[in-house]
DRENPA-3360 file (N, C-alpha, C; in nm, 2 decimals, always signed):
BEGIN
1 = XXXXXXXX = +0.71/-19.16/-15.70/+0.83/-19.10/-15.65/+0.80/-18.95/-15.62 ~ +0.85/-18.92/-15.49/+0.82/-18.76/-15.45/+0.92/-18.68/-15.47 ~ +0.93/-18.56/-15.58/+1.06/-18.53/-15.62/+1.08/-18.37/-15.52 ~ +1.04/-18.39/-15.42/+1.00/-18.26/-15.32/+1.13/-18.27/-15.21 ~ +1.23/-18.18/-15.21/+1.36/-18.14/-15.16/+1.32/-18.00/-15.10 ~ +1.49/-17.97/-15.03/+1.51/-17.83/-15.00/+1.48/-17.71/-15.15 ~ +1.47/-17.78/-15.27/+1.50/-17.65/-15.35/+1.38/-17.67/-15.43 ~ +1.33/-17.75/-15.50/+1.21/-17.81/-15.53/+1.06/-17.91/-15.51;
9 = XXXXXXXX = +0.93/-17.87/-15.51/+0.80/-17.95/-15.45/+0.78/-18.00/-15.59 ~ +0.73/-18.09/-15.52/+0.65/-18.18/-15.67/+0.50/-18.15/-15.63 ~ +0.44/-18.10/-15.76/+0.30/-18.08/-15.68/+0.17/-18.18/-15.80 ~ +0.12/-18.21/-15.75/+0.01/-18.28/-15.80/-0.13/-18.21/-15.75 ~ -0.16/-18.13/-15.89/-0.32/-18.12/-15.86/-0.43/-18.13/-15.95 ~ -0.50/-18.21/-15.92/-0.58/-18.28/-16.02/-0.55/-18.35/-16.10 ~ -0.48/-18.43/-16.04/-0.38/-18.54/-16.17/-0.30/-18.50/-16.27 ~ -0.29/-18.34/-16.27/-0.17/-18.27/-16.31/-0.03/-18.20/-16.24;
17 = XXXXXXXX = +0.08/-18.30/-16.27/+0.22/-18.31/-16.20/+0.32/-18.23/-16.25 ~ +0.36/-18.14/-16.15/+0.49/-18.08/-16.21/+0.58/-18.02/-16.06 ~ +0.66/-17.96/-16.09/+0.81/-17.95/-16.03/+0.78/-17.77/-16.03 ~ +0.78/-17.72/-15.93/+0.83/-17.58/-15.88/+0.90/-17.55/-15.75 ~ +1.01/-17.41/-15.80/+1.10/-17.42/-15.72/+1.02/-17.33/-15.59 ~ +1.09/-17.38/-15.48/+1.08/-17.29/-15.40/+1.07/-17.13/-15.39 ~ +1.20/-17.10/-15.43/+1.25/-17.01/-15.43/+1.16/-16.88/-15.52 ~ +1.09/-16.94/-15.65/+1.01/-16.85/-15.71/+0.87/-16.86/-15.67;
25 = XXXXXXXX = +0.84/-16.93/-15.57/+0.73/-17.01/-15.53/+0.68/-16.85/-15.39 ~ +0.79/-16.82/-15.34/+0.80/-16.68/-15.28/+0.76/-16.54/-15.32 ~ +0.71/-16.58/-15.45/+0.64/-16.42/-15.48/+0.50/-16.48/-15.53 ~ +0.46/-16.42/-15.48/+0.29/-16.46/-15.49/+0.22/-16.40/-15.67 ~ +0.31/-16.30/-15.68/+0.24/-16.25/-15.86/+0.25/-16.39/-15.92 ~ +0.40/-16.44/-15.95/+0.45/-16.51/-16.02/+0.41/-16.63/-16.02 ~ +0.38/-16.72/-16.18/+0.34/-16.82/-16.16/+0.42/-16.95/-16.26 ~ +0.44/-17.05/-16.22/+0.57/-17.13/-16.26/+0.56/-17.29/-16.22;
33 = XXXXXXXX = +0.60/-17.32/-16.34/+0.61/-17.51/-16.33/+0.67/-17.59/-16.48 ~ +0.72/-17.68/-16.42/+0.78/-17.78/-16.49/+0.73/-17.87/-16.50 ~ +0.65/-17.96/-16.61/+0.52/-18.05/-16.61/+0.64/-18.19/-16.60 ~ +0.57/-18.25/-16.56/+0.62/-18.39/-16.56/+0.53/-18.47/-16.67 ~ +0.56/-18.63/-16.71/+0.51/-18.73/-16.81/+0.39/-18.78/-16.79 ~ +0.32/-18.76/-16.66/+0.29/-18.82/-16.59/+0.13/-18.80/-16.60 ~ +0.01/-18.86/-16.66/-0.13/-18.82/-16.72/-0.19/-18.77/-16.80 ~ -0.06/-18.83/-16.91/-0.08/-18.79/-17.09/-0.01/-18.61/-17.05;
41 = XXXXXXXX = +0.08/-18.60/-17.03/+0.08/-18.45/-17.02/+0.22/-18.47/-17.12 ~ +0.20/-18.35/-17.22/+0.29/-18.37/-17.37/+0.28/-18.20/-17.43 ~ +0.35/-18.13/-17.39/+0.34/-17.97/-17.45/+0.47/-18.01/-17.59 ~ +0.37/-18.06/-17.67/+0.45/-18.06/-17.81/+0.37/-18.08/-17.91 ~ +0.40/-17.98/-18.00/+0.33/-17.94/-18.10/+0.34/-18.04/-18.23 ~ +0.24/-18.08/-18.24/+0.25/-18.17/-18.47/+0.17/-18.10/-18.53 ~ +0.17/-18.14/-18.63/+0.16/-18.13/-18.78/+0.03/-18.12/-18.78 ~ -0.01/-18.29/-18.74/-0.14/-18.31/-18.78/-0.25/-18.28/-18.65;
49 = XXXXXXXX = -0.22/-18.31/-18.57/-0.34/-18.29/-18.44/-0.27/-18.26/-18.33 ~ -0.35/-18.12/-18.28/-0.28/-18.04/-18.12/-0.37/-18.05/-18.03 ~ -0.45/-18.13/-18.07/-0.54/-18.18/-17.95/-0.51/-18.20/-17.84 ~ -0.38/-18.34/-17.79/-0.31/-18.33/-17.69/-0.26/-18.22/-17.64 ~ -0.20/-18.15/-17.69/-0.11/-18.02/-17.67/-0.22/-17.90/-17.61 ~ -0.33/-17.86/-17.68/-0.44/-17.78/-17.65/-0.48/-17.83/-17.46 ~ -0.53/-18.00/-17.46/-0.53/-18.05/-17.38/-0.45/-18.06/-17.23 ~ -0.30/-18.07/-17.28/-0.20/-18.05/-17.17/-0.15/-17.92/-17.13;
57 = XXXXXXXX = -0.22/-17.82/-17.27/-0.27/-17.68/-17.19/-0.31/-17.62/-17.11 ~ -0.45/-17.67/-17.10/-0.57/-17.62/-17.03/-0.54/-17.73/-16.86 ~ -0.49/-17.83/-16.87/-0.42/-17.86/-16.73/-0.33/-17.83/-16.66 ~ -0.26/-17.76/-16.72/-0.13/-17.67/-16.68/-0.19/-17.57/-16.65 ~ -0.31/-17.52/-16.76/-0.34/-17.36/-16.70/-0.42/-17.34/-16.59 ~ -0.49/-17.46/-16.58/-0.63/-17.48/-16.44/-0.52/-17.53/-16.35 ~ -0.42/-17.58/-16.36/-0.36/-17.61/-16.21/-0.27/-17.48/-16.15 ~ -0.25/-17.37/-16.23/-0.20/-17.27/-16.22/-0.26/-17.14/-16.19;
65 = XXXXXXXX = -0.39/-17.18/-16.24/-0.52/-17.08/-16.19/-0.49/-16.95/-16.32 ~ -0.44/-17.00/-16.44/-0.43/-16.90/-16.52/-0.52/-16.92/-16.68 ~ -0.55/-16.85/-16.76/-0.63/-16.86/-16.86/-0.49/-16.94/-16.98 ~ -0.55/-17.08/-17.03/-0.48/-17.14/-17.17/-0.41/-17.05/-17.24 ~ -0.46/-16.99/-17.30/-0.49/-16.91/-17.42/-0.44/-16.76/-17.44 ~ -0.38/-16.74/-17.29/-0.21/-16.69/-17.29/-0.10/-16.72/-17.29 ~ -0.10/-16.84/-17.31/+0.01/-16.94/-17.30/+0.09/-16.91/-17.45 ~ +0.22/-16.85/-17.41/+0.32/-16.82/-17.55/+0.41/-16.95/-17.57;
73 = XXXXXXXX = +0.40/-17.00/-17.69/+0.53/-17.05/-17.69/+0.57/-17.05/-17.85 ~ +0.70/-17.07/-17.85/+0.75/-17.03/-18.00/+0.80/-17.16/-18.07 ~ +0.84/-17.15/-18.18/+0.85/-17.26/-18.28/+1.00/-17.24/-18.27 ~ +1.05/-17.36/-18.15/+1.20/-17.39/-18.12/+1.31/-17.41/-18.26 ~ +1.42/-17.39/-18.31/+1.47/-17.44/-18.38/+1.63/-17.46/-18.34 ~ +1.67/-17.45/-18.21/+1.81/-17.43/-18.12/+1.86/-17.33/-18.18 ~ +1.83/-17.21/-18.20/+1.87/-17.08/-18.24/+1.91/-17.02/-18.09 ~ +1.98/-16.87/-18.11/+2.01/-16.83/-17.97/+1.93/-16.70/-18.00;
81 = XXXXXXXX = +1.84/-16.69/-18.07/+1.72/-16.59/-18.05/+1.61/-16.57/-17.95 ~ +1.63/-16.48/-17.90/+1.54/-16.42/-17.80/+1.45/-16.29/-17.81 ~ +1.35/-16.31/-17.83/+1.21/-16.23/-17.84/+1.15/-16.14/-17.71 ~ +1.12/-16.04/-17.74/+1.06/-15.95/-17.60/+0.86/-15.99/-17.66 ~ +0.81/-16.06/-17.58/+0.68/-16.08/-17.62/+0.60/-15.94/-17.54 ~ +0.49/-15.89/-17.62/+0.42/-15.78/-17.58/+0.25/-15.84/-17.57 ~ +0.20/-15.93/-17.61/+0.09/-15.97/-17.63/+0.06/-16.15/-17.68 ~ +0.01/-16.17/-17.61/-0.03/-16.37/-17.62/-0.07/-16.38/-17.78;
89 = XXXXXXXX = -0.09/-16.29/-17.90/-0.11/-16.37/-17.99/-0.01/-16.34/-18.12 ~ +0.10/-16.29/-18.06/+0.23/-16.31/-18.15/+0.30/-16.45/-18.18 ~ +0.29/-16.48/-18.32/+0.36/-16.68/-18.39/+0.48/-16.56/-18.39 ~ +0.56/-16.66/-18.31/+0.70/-16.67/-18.34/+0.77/-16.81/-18.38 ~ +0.82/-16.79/-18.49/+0.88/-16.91/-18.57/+1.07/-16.87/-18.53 ~ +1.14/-16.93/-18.49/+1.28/-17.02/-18.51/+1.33/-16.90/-18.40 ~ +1.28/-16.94/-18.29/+1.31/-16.86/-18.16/+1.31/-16.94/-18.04 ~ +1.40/-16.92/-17.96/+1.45/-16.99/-17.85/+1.45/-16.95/-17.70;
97 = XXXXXXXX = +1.39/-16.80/-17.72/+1.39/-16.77/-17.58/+1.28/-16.62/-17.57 ~ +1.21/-16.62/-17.46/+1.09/-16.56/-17.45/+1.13/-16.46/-17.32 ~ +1.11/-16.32/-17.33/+1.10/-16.24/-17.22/+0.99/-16.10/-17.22 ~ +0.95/-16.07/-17.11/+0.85/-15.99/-17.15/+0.81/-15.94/-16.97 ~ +0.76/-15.87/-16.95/+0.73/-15.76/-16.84/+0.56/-15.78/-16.82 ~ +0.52/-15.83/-16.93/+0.42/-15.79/-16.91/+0.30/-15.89/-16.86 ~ +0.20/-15.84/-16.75/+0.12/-15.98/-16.65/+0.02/-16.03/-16.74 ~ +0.00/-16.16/-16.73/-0.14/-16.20/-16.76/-0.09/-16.30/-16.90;
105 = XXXXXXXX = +0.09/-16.31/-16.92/+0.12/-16.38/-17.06/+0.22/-16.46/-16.99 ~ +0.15/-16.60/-16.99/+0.28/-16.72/-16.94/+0.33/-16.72/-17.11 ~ +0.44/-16.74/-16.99/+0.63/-16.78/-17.15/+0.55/-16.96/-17.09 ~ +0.63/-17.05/-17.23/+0.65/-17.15/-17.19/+0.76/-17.19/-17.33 ~ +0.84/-17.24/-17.28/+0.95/-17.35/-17.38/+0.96/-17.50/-17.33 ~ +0.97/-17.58/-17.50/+0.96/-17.75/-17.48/+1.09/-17.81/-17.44 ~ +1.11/-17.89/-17.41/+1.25/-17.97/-17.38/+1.20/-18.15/-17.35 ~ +1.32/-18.23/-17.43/+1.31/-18.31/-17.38/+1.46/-18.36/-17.38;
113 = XXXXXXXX = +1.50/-18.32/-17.25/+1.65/-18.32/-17.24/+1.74/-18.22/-17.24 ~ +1.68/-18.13/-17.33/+1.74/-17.98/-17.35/+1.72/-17.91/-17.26 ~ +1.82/-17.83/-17.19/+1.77/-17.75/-17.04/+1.68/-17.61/-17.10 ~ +1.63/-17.58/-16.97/+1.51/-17.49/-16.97/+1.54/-17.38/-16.90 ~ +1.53/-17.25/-16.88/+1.61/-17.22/-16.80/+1.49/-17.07/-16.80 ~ +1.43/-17.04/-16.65/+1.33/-16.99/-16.62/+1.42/-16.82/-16.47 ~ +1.41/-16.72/-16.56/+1.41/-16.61/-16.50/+1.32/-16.53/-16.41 ~ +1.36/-16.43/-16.34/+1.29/-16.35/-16.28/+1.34/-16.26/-16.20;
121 = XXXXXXXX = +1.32/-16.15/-16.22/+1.37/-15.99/-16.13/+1.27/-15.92/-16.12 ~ +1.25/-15.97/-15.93/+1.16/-15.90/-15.90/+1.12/-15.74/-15.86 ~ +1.24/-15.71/-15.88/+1.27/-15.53/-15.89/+1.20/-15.48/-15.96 ~ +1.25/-15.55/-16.12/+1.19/-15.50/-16.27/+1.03/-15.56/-16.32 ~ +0.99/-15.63/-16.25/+0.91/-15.75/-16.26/+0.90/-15.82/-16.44 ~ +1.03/-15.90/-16.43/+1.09/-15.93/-16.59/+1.09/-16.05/-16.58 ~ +1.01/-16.10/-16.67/+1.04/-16.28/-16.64/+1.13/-16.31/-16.84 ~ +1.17/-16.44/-16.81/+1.23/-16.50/-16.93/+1.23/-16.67/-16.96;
129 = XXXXXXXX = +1.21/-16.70/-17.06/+1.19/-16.84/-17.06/+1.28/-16.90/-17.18 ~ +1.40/-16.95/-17.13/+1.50/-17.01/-17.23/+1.52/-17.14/-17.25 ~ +1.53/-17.16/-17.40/+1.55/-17.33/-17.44/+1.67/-17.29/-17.48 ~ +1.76/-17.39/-17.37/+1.88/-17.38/-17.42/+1.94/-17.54/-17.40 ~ +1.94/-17.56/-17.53/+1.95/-17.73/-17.56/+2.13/-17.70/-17.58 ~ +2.23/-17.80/-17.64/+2.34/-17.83/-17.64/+2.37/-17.73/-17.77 ~ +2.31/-17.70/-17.84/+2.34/-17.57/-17.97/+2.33/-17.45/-17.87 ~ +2.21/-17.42/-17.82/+2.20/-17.30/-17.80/+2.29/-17.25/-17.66;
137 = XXXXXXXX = +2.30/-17.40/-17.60/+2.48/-17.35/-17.48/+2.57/-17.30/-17.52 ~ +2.62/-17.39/-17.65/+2.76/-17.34/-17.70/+2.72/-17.17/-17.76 ~ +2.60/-17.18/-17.80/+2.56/-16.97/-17.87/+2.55/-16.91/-17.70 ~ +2.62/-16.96/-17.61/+2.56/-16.87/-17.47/+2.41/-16.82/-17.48 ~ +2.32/-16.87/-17.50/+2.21/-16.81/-17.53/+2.11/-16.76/-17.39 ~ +2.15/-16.84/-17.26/+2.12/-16.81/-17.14/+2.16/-16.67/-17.13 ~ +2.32/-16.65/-17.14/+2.38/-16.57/-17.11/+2.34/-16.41/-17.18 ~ +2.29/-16.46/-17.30/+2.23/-16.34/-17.41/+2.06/-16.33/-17.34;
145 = XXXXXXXX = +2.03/-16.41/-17.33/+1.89/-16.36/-17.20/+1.92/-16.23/-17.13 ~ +2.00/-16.24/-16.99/+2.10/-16.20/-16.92/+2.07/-16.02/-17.00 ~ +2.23/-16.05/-17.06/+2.23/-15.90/-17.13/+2.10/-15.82/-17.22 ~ +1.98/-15.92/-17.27/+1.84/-15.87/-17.33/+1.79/-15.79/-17.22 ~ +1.76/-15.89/-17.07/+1.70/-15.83/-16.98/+1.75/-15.71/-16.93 ~ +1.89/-15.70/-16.96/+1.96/-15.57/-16.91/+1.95/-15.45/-16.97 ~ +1.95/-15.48/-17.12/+1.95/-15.34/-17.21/+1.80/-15.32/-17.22 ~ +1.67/-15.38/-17.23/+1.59/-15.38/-17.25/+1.46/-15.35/-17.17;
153 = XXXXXXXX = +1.52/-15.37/-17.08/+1.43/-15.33/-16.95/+1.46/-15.29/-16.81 ~ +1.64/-15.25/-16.84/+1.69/-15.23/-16.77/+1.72/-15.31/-16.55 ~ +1.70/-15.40/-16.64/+1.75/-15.50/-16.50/+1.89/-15.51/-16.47 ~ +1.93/-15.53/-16.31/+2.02/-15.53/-16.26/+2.06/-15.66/-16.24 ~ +2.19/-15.72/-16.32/+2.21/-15.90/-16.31/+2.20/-15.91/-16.16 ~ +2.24/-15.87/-16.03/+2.24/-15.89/-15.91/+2.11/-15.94/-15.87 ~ +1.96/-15.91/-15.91/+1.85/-15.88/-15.87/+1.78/-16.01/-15.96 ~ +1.85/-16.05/-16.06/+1.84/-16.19/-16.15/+1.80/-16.31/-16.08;
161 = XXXXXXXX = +1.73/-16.42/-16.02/+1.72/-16.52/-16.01/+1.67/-16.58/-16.16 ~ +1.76/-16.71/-16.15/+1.75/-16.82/-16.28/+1.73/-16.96/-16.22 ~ +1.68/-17.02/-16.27/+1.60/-17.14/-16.24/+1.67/-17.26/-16.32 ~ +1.76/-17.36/-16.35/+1.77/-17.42/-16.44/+1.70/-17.57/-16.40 ~ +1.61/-17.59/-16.46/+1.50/-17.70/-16.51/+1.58/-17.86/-16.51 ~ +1.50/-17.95/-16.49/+1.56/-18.09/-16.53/+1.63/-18.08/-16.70 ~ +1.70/-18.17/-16.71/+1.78/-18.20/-16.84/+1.85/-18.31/-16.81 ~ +1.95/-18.32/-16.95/+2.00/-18.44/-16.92/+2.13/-18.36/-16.87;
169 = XXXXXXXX = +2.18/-18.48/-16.80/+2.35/-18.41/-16.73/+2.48/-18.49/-16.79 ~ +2.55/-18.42/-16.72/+2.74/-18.50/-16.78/+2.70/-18.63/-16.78 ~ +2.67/-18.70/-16.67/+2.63/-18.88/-16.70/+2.59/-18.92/-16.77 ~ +2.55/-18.83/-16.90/+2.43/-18.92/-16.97/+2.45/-18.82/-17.13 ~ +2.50/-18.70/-17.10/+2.56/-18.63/-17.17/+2.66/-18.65/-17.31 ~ +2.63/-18.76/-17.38/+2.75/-18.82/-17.45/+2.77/-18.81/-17.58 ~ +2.87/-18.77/-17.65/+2.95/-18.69/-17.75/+3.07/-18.75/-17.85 ~ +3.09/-18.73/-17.91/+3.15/-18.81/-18.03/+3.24/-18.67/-18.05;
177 = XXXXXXXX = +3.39/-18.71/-18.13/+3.46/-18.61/-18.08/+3.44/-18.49/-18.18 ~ +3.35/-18.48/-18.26/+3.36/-18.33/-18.35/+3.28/-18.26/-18.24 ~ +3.16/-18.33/-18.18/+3.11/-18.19/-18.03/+3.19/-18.18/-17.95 ~ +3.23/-18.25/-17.93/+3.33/-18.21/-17.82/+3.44/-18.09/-17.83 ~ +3.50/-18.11/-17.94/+3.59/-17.99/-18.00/+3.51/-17.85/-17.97 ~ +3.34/-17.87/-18.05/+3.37/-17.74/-18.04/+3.29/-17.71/-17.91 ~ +3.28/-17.73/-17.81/+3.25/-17.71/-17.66/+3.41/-17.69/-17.60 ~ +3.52/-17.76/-17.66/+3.63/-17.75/-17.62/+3.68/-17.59/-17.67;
185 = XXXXXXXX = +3.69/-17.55/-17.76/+3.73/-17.41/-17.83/+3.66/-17.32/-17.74 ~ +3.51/-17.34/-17.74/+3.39/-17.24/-17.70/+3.45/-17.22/-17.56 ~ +3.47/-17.29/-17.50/+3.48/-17.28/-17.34/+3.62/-17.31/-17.26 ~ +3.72/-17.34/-17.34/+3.82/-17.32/-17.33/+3.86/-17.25/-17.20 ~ +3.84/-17.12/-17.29/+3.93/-17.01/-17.20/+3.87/-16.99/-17.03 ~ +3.77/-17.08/-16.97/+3.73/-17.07/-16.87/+3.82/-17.15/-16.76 ~ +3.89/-17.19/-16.78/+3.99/-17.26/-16.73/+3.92/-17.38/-16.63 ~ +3.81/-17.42/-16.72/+3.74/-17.50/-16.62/+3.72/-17.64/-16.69;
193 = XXXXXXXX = +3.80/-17.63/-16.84/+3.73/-17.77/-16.92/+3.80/-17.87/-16.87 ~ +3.84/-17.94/-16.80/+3.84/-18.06/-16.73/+3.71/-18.07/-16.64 ~ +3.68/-18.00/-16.61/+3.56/-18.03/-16.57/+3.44/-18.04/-16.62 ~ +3.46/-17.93/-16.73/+3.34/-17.96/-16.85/+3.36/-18.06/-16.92 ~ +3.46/-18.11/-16.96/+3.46/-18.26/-17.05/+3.56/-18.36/-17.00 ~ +3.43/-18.47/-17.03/+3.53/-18.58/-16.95/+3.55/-18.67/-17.05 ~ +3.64/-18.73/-17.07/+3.67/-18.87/-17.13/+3.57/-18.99/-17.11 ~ +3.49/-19.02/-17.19/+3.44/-19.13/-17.14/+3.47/-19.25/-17.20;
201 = XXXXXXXX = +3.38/-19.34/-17.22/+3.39/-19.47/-17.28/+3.43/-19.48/-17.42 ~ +3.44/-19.61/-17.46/+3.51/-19.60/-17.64/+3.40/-19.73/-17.68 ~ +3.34/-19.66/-17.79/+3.21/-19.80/-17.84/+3.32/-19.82/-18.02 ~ +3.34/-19.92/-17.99/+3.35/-19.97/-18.14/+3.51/-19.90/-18.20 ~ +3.60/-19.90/-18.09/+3.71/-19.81/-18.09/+3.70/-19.63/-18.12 ~ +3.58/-19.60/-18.07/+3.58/-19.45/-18.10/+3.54/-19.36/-18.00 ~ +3.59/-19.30/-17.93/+3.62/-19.23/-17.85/+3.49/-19.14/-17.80 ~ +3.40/-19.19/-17.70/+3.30/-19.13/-17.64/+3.34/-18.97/-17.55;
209 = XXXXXXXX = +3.26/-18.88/-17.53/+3.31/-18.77/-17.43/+3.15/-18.72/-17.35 ~ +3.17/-18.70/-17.24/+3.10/-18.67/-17.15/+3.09/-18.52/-17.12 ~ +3.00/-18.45/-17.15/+2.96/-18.30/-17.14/+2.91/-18.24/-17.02 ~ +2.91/-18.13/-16.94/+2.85/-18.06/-16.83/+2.79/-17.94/-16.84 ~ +2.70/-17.97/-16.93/+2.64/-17.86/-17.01/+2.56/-17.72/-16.88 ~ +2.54/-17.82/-16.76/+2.51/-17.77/-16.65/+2.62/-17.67/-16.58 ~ +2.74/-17.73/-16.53/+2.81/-17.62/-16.50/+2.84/-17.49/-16.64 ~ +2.80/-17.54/-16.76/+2.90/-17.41/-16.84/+2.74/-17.33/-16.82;
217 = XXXXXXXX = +2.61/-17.39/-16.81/+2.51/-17.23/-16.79/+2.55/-17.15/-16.67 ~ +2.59/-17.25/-16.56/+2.66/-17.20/-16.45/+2.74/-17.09/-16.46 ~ +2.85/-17.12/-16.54/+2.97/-17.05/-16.58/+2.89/-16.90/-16.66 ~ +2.84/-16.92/-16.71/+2.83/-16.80/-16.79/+2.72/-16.73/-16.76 ~ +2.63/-16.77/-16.65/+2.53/-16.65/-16.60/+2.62/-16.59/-16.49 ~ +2.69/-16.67/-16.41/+2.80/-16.54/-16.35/+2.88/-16.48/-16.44 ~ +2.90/-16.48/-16.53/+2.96/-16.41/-16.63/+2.91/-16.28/-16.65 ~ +2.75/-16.32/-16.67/+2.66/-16.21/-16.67/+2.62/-16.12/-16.59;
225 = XXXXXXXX = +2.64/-16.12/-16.45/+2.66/-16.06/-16.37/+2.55/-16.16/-16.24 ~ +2.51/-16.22/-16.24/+2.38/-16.30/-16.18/+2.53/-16.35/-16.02 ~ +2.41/-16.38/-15.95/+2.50/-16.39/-15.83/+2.47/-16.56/-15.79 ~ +2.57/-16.61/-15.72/+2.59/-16.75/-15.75/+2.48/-16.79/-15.65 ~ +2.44/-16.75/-15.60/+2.31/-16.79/-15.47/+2.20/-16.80/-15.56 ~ +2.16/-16.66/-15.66/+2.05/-16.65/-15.75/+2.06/-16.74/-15.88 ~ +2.09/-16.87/-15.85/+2.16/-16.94/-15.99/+2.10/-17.12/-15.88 ~ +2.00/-17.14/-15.94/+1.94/-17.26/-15.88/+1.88/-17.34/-15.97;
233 = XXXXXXXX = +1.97/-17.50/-15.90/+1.92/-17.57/-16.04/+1.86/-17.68/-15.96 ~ +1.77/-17.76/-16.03/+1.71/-17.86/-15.98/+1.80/-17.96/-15.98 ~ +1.88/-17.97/-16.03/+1.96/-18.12/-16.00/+1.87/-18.26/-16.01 ~ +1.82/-18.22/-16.17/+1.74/-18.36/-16.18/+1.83/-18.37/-16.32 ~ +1.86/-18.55/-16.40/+1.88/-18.58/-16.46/+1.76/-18.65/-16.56 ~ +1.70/-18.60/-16.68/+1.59/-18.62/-16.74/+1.58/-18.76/-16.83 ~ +1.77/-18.80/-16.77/+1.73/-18.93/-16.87/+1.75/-19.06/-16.71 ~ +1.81/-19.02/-16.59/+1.82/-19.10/-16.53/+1.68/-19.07/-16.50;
241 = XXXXXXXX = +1.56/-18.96/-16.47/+1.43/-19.02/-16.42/+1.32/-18.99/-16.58 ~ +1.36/-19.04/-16.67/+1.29/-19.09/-16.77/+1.12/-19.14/-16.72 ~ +1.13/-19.18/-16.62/+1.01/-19.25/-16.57/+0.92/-19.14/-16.53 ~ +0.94/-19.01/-16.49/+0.92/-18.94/-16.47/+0.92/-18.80/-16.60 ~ +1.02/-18.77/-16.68/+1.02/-18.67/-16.73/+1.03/-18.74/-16.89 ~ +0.99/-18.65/-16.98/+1.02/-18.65/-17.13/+1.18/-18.67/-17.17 ~ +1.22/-18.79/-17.19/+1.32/-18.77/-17.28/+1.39/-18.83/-17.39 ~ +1.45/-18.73/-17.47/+1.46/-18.84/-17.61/+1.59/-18.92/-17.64;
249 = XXXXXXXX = +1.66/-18.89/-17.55/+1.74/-19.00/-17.53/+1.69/-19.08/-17.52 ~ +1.60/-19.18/-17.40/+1.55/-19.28/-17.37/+1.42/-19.32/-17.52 ~ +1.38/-19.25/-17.54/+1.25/-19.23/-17.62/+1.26/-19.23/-17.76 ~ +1.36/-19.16/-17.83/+1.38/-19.14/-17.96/+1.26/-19.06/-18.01 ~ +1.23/-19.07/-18.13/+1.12/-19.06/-18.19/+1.01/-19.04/-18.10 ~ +0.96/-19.15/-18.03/+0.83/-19.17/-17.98/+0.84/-19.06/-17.87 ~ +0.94/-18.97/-17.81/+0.92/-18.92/-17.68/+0.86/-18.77/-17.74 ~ +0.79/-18.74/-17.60/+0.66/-18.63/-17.59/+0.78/-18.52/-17.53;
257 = XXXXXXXX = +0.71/-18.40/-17.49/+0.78/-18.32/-17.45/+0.72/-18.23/-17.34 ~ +0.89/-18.21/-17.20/+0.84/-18.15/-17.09/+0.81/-17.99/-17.13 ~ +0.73/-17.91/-17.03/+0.65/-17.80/-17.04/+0.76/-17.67/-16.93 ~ +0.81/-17.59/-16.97/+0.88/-17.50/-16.87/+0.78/-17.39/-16.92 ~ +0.74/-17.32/-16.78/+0.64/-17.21/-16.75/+0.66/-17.11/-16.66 ~ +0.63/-17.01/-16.72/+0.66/-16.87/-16.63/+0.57/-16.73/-16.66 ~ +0.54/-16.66/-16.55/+0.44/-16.56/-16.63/+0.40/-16.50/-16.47 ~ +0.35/-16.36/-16.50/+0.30/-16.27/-16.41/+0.16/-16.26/-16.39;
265 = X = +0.11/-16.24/-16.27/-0.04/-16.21/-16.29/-0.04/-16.07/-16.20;
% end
């Protein structure tokens, strides 16, 4: 299946597959991809052996034309922490989002299911790489991106393009009513939660709900000041093309994990 549209190319090279947008595809510094499942490719870290992981590295990094072994990524824990990286050999443990100015250091964050959400202001030349799974939505943690890049390196939200990654969507999105509440409280006051939560099905007499975890990143990078043009999402669902992407819905346990990448040269 060719997942190549007006907003995203599926590219295959060398039997390493991934998804980049157009739109950041336009600046020639910048380098960017969203790995697909597709030829053992698994950016997730164990315990016991990172062989795979080392492996699905170094194909990401040769299809990108960039060196492995700047490749950041942090030890996710759905926190809404966000780090300014200065150098490729900083461990960051129970952090969720990566920004940094500086060329020659791809960000990357895991997801499988959890959206991904990939920055860039090419004014300030500021990139950012956010795991923002269903904890770290309700912490606004996109949104706290946003404001880091602003105080920090003095970016203009206007000048912000944001990328948001495959994930899973409202269809597939499904909630039992203590999440739901608190997505209901959190986002309330946007006067948009009929849209953010839907009523769904009832298994076993209990009351299923359906989440749009998509529109509330929506909602809250214009919050941020980010302009609704510069707010581009791929409009993939990670559990309806399972076949294609990492996810643990479908997978449980056994599922691997997709690769979101970003970085200056």
């Amino acid at each position: 299946m060719d997942l190549t549209n007006s907003i995203i190319i599926h590219q295959n090279i060398n039997g390493t597959e991934f998804i980049q947008f157009r739109k950041l595809l336009e600046f020639p510094n910048l380098k960017h991809c969203y790995t697909l499942r597709k030829n053992g490719i698994n950016i997730q870290i164990k315990d016991e052996d990172n062989t795979d992981l080392i492996n699905s590295y170094k194909k990401v990094a040769n299809a990108l034309e960039v060196d492995w072994k700047h490749i950041v990524k942090p030890h996710q824990t759905h926190t809404d922490r966000i780090e300014s990286v200065e150098n490729y050999s900083k461990h960051l443990e129970e952090v969720d989002g990566l920004i940094t100015n500086k060329k020659d250091i791809i960000l990357c964050t895991t997801s499988a299911d959890c959206t991904s959400l990939l920055f860039y202001d090419d004014n300030k030349k500021v990139v950012a790489d956010i795991h923002s799974g269903w904890k770290g939505t309700l912490q606004k943690i996109g949104k706290k991106a946003v404001k880091k890049m602003i105080k920090e390196y003095g970016c203009n939200p206007k000048d912000i393009i944001c990328c948001i990654e495959p994930h899973i969507r409202k269809c597939h999105f499904e909630v039992e009513e203590d999440v739901m509440q608190m997505f209901k409280k959190e986002f309330e006051y946007t006067g948009r939660i009929n849209d953010i939560i839907e009523v769904g099905r009832k298994i076993n007499s209990a009351q299923k709900y359906n989440i749009d975890t998509t529109l509330i990143n929506k909602i809250i990078l214009e919050e941020a000041g980010l302009q609704e043009e510069n707010i581009i999402d791929s409009n993939i669902c990670t559990v309806c093309s399972s076949n294609l992407f990492h996810s643990y819905r479908v997978d449980k346990e056994t599922s691997g994990r997709n690769g979101a990448f970003i970085g200056m040269v």
